[in-house]
N, C-alpha and C positions, 0 to 999 in steps of 0.2 A: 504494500500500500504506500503511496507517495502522499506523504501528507505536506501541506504549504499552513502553515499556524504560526503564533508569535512562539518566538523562544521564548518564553516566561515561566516560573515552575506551574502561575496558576492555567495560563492558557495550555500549556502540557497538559496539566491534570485534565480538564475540561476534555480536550481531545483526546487521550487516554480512556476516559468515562464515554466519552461517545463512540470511540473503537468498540471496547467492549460490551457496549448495549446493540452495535451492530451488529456483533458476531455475533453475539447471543440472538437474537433474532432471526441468522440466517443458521444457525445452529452448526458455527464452529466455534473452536476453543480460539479466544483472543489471543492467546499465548502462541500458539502459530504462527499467526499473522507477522508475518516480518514487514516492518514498519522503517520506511525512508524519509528523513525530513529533506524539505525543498528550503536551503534560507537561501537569503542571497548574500551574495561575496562581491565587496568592491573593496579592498586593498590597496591603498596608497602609504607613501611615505609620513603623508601631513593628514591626521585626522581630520581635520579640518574639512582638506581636500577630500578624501572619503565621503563624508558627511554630505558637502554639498553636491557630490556626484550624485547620493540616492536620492534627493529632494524627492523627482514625478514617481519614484518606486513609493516613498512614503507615502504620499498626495493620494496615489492608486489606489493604496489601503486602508487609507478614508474614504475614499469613493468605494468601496465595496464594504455595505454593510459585514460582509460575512467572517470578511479578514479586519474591518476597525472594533467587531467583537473582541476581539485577540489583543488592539491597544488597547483597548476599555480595562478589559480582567487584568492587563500588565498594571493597571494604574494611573493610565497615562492621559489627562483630563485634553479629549479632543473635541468634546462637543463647545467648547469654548472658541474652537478656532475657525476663522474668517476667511473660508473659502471663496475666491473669487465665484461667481455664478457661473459662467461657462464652463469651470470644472464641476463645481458641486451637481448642475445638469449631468454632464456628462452625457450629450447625446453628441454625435458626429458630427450634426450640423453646427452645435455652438462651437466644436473644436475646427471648424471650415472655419469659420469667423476667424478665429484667432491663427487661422494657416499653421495649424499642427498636425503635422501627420506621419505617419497613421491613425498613431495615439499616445496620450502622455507618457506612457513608457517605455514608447518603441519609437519616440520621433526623433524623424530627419534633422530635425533642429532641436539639441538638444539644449542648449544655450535657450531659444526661447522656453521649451519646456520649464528649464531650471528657474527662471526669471518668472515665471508664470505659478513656480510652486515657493514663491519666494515668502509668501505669508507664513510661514510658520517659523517659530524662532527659535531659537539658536537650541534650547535649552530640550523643548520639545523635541526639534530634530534629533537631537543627540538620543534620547530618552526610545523614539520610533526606531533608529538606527540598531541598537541595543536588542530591541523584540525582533526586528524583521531578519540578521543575520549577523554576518558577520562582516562588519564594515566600521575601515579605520586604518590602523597602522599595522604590518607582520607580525609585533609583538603583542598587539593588542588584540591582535584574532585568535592566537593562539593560544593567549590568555580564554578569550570566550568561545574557544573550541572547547576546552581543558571542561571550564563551567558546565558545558551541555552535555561532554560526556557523565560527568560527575551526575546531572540530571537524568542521565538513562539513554541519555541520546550516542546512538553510538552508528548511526548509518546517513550518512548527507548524501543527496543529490544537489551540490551550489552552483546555483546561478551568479551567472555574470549581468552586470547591467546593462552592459552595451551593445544593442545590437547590432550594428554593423562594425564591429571590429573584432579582433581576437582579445581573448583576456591574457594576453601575454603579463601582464601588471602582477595579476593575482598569480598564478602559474608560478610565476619566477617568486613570487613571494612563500609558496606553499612550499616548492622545492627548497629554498635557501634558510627558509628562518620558522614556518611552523611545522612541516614535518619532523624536524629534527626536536623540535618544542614537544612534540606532543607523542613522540617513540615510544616511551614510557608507558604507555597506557593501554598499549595490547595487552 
């Protein structure tokens, strides 16, 4: 099962609990089910820079009730924040308007995208970054690889943010400084 949820213990738990009311329903043992989490990986040297690369990935998961469940249970007070209307719509035609395309987190223009999720601050972002995956600096992922394993999570499928490039960034960053970080834990 590929699951895409916040890293949070509570949002875990929650999805944990609704794994196993599934199985039980379709009448397997949850404990079989091998379970893959989906975070996403954006790896730079400057947290900073990380951060503001995920901006339209966080924006995204406010626009989708089903994953801004996931910041709610982390803690993370997002009904306070001021989404521009043509995201918070979110229909295609508001994002014609604004000439983004495809969509906020697949667009050609990723600069307006970022400028476009720019309402959210600093503090917040950092706090969404934290749930959604692992995005920051090499030592700082490996630090919150370390954390998820410790939480039970022990199978990723990570996404890169970028879609029209390679994730050479992250790649070079797993190979040199959190593989070797996180050896230990097999």
């Amino acid at each position: 099962l590929l699951l895409r949820v916040a890293l949070h213990p509570k949002a875990l738990e929650t999805a944990r609990k609704n794994l196993a009311e599934g199985a039980k329903r379709a009448g397997r043992d949850p404990a079989e089910i091998d379970v893959i989490f989906m975070p996403l990986a954006i790896i730079r040297d400057n947290m900073e820079e990380a951060r503001e690369m995920a901006r339209p990935h966080c924006v995204r998961w406010l626009m989708m009730e089903s994953m801004a469940r996931g910041l709610r249970e982390a803690g993370i007070d997002i009904d306070s924040l001021e989404m521009p209307k043509e995201l918070r719509e979110g229909r295609p035609e508001a994002l014609e308007v604004l000439k983004l395309y495809p969509d906020l987190h697949h667009a050609e223009d990723w600069e307006l995208a970022r400028r476009l999720c720019a309402f959210i601050p600093s503090d917040v972002l950092a706090q969404i970054c934290d749930v959604l995956g692992f995005i920051g600096t090499p030592e700082y992922c490996a630090q919150r690889l370390q954390e998820a394993h410790a939480n039970g999570i022990d199978h990723f499928y990570l996404m890169a943010a970028e879609t029209y490039a390679f994730p050479h960034t992250e790649l070079r960053a797993f190979e040199e400084t959190i593989f070797p970080a996180i050896a230990s834990l097999r």
